[in-house]
C-alpha positions as CSV (number, residue, x, y, z in Angstrom):
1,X,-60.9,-4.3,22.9
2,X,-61.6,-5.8,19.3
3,X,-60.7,-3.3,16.2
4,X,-63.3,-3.3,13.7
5,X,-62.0,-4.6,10.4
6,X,-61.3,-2.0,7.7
7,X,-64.2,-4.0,4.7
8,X,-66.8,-3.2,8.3
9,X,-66.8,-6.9,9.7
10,X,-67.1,-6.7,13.6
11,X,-64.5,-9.4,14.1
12,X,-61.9,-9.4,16.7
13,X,-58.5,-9.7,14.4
14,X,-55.0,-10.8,15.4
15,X,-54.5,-12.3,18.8
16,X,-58.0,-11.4,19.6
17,X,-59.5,-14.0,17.2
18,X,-60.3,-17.0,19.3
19,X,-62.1,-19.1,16.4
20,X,-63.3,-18.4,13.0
21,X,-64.7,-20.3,9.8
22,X,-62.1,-22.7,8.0
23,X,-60.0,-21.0,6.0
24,X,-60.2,-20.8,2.1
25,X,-57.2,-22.6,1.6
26,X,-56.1,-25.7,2.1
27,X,-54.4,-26.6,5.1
28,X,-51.5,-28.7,6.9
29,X,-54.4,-31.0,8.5
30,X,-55.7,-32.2,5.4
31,X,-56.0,-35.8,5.1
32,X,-55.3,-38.0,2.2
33,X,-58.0,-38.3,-0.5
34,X,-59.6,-35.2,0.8
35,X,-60.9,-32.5,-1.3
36,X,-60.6,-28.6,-1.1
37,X,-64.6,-28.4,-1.5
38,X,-65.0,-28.4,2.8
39,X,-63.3,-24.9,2.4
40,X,-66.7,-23.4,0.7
41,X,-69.5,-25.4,2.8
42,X,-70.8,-22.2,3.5
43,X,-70.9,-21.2,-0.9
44,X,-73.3,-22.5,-3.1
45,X,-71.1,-25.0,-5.4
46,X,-71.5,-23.9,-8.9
47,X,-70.1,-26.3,-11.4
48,X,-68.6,-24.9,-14.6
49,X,-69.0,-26.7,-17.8
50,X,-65.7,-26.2,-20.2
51,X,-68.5,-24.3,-22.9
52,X,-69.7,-22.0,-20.4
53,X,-66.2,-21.3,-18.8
54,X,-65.1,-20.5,-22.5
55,X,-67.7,-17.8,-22.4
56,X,-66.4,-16.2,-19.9
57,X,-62.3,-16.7,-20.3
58,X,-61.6,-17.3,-23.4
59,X,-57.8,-17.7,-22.6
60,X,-55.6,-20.6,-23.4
61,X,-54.5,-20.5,-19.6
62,X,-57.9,-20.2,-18.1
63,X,-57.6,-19.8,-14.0
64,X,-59.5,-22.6,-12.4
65,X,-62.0,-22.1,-10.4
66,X,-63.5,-24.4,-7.4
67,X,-66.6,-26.8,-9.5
68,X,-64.4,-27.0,-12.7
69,X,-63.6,-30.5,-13.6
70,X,-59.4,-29.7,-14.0
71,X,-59.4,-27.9,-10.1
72,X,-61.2,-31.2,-8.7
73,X,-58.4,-33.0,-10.8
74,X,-55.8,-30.7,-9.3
75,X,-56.4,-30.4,-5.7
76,X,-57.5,-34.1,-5.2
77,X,-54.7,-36.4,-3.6
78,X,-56.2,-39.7,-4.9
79,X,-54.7,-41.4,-8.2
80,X,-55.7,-40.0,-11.6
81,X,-58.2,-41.9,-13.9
82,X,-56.5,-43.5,-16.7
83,X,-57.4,-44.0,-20.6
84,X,-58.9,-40.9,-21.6
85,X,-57.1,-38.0,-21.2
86,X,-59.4,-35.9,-19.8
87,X,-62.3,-37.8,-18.3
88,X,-64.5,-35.0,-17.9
89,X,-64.5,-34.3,-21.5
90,X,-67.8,-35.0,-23.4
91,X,-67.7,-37.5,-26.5
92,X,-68.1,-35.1,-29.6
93,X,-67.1,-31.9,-28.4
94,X,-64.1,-30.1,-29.2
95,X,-61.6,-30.2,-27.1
96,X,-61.1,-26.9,-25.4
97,X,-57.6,-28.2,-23.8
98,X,-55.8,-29.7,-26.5
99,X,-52.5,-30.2,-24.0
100,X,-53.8,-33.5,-22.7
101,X,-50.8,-36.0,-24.4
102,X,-47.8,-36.6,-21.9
103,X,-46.2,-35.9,-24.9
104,X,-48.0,-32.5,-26.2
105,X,-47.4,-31.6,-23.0
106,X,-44.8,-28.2,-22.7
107,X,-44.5,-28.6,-18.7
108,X,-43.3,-32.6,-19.2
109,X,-39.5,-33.0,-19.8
110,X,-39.0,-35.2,-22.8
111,X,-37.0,-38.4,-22.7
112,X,-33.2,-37.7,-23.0
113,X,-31.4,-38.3,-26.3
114,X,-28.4,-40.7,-25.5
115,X,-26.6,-39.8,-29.2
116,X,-27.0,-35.9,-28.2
117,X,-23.5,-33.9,-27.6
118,X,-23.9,-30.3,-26.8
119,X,-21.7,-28.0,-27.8
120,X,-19.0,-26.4,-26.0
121,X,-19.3,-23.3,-24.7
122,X,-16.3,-20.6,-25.1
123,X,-14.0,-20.2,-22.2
124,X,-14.9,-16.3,-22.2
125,X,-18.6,-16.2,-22.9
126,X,-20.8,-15.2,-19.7
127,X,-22.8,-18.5,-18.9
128,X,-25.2,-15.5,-17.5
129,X,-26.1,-13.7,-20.3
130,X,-29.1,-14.0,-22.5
131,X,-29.7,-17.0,-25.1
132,X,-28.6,-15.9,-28.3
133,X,-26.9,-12.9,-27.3
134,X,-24.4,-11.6,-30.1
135,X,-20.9,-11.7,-28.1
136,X,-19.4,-8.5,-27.3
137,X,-16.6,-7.2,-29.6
138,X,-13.3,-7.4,-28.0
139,X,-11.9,-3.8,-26.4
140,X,-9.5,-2.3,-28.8
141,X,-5.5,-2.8,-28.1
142,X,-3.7,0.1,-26.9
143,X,-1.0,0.2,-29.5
144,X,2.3,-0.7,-28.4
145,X,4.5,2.7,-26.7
146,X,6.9,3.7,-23.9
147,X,4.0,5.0,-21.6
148,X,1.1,3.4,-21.0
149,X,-0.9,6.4,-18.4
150,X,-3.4,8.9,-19.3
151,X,-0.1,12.0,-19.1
152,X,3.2,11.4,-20.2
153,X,5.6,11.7,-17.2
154,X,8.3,14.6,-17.8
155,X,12.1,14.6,-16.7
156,X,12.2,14.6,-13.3
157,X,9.6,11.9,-12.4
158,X,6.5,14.9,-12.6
159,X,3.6,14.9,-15.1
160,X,2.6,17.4,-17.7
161,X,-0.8,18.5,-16.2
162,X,0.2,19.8,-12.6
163,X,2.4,17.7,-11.5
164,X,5.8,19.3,-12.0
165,X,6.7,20.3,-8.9
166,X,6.9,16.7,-7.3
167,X,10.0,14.8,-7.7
168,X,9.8,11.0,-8.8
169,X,10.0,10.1,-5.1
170,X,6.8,12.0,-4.0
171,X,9.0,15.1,-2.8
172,X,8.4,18.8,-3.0
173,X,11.2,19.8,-5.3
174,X,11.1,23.5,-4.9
175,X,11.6,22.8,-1.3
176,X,13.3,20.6,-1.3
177,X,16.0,22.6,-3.8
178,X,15.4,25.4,-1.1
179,X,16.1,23.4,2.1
180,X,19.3,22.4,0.2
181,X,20.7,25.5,-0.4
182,X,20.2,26.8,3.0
183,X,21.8,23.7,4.4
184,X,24.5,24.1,2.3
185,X,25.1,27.9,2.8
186,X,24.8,27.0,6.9
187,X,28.2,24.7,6.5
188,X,30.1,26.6,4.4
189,X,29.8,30.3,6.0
190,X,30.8,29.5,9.0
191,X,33.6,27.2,7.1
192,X,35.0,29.8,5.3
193,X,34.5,32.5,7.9
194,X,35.0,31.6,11.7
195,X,36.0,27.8,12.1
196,X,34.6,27.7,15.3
197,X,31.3,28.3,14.3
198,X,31.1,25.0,11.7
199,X,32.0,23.4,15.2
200,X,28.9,24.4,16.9
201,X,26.9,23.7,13.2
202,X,28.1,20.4,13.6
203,X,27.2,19.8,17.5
204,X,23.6,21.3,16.9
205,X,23.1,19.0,13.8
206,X,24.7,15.8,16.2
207,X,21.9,16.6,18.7
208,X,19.2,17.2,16.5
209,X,19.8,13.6,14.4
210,X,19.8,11.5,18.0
211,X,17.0,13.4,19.2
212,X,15.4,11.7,16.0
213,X,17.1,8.5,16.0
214,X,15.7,8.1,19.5
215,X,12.3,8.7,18.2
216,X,12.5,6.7,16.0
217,X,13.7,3.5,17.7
218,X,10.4,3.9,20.0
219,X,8.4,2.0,17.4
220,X,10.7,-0.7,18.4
221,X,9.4,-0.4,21.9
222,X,13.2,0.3,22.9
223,X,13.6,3.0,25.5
224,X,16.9,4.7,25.5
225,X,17.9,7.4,27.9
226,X,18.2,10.8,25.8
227,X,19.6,13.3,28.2
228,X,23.2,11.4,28.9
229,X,23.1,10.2,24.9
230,X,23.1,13.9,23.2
231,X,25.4,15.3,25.8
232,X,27.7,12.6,25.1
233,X,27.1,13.4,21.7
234,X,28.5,17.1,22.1
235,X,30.8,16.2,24.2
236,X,32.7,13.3,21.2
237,X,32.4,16.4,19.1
238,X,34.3,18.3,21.3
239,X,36.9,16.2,22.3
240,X,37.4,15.1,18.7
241,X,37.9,19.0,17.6
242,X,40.6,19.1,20.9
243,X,42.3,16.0,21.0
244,X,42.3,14.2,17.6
245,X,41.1,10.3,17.3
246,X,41.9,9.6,21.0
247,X,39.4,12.6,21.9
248,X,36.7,10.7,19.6
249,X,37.2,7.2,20.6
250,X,37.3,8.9,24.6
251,X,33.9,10.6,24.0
252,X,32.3,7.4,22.7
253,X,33.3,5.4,26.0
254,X,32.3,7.9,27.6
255,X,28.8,8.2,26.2
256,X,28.1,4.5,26.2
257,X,28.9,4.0,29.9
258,X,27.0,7.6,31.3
259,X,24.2,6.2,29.1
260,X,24.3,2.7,31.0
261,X,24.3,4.3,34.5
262,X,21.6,6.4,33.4
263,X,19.2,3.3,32.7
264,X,20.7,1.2,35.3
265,X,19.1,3.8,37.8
266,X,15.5,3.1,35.7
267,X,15.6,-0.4,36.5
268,X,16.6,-3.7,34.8
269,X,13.3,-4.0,33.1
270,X,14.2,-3.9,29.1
271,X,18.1,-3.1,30.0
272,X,19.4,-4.8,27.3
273,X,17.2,-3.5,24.2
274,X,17.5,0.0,25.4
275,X,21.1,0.2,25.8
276,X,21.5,-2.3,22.5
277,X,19.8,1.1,20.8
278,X,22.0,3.4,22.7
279,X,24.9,2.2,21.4
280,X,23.9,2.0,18.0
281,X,23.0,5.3,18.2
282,X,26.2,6.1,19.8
283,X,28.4,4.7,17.1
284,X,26.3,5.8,14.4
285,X,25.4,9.8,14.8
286,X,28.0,11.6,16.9
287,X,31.3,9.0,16.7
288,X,30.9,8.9,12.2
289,X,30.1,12.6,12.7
290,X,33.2,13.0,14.6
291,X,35.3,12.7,11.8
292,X,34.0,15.8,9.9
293,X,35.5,17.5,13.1
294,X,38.8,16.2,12.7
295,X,38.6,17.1,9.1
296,X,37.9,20.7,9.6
297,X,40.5,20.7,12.7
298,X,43.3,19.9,10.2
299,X,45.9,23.1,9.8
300,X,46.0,25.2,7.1
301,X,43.1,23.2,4.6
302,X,40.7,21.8,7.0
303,X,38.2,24.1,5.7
304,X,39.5,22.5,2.3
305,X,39.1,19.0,3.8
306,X,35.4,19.2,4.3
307,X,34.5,21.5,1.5
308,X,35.6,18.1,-1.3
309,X,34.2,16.0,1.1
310,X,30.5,17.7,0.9
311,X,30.9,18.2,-2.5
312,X,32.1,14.6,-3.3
313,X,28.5,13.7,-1.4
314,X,26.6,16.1,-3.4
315,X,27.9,15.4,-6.7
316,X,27.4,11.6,-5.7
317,X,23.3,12.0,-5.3
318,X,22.9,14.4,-8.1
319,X,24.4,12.1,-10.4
320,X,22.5,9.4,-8.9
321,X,19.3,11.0,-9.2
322,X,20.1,12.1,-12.9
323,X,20.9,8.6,-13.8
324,X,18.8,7.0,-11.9
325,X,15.6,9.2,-13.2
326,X,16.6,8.6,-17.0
327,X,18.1,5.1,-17.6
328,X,17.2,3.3,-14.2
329,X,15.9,-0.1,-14.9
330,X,17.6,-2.8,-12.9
331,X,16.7,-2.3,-9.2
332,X,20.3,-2.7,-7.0
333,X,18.4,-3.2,-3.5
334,X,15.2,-3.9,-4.1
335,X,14.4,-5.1,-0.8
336,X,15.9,-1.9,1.0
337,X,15.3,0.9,-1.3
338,X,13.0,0.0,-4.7
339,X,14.2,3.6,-6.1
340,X,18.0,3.0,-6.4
341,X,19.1,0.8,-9.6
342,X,22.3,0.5,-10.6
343,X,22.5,2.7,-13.5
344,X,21.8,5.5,-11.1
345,X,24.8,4.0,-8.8
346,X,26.8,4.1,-11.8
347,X,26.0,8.1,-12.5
348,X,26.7,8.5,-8.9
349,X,30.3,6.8,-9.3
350,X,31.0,8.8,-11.9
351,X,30.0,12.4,-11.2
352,X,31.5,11.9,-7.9
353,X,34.9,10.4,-9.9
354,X,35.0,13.4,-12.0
355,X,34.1,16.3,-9.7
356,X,36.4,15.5,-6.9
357,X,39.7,15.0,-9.6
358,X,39.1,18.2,-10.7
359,X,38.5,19.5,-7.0
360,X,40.9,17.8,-5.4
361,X,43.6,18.9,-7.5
362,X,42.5,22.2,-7.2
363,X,41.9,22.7,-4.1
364,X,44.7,20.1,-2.1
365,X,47.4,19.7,-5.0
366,X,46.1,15.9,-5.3
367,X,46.5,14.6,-8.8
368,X,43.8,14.1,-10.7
369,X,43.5,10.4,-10.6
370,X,43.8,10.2,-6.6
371,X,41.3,12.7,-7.0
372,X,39.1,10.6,-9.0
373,X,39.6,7.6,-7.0
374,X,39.0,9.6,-3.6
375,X,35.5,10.6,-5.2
376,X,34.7,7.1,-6.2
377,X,35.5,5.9,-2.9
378,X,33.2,8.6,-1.0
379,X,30.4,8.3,-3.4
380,X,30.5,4.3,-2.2
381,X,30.5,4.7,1.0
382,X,27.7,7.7,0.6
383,X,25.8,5.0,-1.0
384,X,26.2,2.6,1.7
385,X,25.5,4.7,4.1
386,X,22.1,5.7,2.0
387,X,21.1,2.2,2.1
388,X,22.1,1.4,5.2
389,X,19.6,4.2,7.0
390,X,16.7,3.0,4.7
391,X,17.2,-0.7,5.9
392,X,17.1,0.9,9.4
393,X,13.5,2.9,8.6
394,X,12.3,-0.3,6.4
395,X,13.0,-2.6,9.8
396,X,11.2,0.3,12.2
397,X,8.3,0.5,9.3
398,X,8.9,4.1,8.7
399,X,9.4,6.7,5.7
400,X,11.2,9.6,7.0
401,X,13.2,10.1,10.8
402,X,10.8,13.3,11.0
403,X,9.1,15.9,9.3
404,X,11.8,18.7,10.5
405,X,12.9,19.7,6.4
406,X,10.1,20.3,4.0
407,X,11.0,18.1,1.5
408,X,13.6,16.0,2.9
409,X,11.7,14.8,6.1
410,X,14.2,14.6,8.7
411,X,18.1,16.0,9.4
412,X,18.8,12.3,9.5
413,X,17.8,11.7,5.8
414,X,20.4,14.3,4.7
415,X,23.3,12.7,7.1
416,X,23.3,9.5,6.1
417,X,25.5,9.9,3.5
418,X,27.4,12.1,4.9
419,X,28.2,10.1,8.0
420,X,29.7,7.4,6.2
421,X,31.5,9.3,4.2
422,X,33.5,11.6,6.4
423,X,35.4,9.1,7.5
424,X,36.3,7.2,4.2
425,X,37.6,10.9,3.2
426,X,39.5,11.1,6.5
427,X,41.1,8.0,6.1
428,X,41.9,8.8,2.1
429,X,43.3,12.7,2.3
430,X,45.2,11.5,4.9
431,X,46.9,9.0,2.4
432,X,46.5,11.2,-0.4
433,X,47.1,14.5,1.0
434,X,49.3,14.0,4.5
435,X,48.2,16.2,7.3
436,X,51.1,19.1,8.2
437,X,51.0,19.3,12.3
């Protein structure tokens, strides 16, 4: 069925169409020395003479228009008549076309000048921008100060507008400071009140940091068995409260090898990475934690023991964190942990130095400078152990062992100080301060 065209011509359009008048263009099948006047057989030719096409455009561009001398000129493929410029043009007339010189002529390139250098452009100025363009004014210099944001940063690494209650490292500080407190009041109640009770503190806080050790280790596609690792754990804890050293090194061995039967019964598939991480974990939460049992198992000032032992730990990251916030500018690990430098390891050094001489000889009968040299040694080995946990989360590609503290992330973050430090103290106040059996 053929659509009737919308200017009512009763053609067939589109595929329809099976043949039609030439077109009133010129096309592909044109042969050489042709001329576009085949295109409008079916027209009347009118020729245009240049006065009459002045009466009717009186342009300087004038459209040409099929029977005007320059569109014959135009459209014709054959060479172009030489010596006259236009040889259409009548003797006598004026010239209605006056750009008839090659070198009158705007369109025609003119010959290049070989002495001609152009100038050099500037190094900044945008080759896209338009020809004589005024160049934009450079942007005004920030004069020269400490901070260089839109808010001053306050004490503390918050802002002035809102952002207080963040710390410098992205923490919550109000609960963070809350978490703390509670933490600290769960050691030292039962401390001070029923000894046993700090025991069971301490087994429940074993099992909770190898629960997330284990966790965490799973991004390392390592597999270890859980069930025979935390009741080891208890049980080093245990034996170390009971029997000393020999009970904690005998509830390591003991852990390591239930843990191995337990994954030998899961086939051999993976053995070695997953019992490589068992043992690390092993040796790293519940055998270092052991050592805060022995501490508190002491006679008489165990209690004692652990209490300058916290606080040695405490006073080393407060100082840290004071220093570090105020004057830190040389990083210490970057690699490990970007926020420590060593001005803040040197506050830490010395808070812990001056808080444990005065504790120490207060609470143990230590002179002071044992005392200062016990909270040196603790506030190193908290440090260590600090940096030591963050290479272990850089190497998994994580931030925190969990999201169990608001403010803190996991029970993990807040032992690893503590677990290399218990047993630097053990090792010290048993120099420094001999044990009574």
């Amino acid at each position: 069925m053929s659509h009737l065209d919308s200017y009512g011509s009763a053609e067939p359009r589109g595929r329809e169409r099976v043949a039609g008048p030439a077109l009133p263009w010129p096309g592909h099948d044109l042969e050489p020395g042709s001329r576009v006047r085949h295109a409008y057989a079916e027209q009347p030719v009118v020729t245009w003479t240049p006065e009459e096409y002045d009466e009717v455009r009186s342009d300087d561009q004038p459209t040409l228009v099929p029977g005007h001398p320059d569109f014959e000129r135009a459209w014709s493929t054959g060479p172009v008549p030489s010596g006259d410029p236009d040889p259409y043009h009548q003797a006598g007339e004026p010239d209605p076309y006056p750009y008839r010189r090659p070198e009158d002529d705007p369109y025609v390139a003119p010959e290049p000048d070989p002495t001609f250098e152009p100038t050099p452009e500037p190094a900044d100025r945008d080759p896209y921008g338009p020809a004589g363009a005024a160049e934009p004014e450079p942007a005004p210099q920030r004069p020269p100060g400490r901070w260089r944001g839109r808010r001053r940063p306050v004490r503390g690494g918050g802002s002035s507008a809102g952002h207080g209650r963040s710390s410098r490292a992205g923490r919550n500080l109000p609960a963070a400071i809350g978490v703390g407190l509670a933490l600290g009041a769960l050691i030292l109640v039962p401390l001070f009140t029923v000894i046993e009770a700090f025991l069971g503190v301490l087994a429940v806080a074993v099992a909770v940091g190898m629960w997330e050790m284990g966790r965490a280790v799973r991004r390392a596609d390592a597999r270890p068995p859980m069930v025979p690792l935390i009741a080891g754990g208890v049980l080093t804890i245990g034996l170390a409260w009971w029997s000393g050293p020999d009970g904690l090194l005998l509830g390591l061995l003991v852990t390591v090898a239930a843990t191995l039967v337990w994954r030998l019964a899961e086939g051999k598939a993976g053995l070695g990475r997953d019992m490589t991480a068992a043992t690390m974990i092993a040796v790293y939460v519940p055998f270092l934690a052991g050592f805060a049992a022995l501490l508190a198992a002491v006679p008489d000032d165990g209690n004692f023991r652990v209490l300058v032992t916290v606080a040695a730990v405490v006073l080393s990251d407060t100082g840290g964190y004071a220093a570090g916030a105020n004057f830190g500018k040389h990083r210490m690990a970057p690699t490990i942990s970007p926020s420590k430098s060593w001005e803040g390891f040197a506050g830490s050094v010395g808070a812990a130095a001056l808080g444990s001489a005065l504790l120490v000889w207060l609470l143990l009968d230590v002179a002071p400078w044992w005392g200062a040299l016990f909270g040196m040694a603790v506030s190193v080995a908290a440090v260590l152990g600090d940096l030591a946990e963050s290479m272990i989360k850089r190497d998994l590609g994580i931030k925190d062992m969990s999201n169990l503290l608001p403010g803190h992330g996991g029970l993990m973050d807040r032992l690893d100080s503590i677990l290399f430090a218990v047993p630097t103290a053990y090792l010290l106040l048993a120099v420094f301060a001999p044990m009574v059996s």
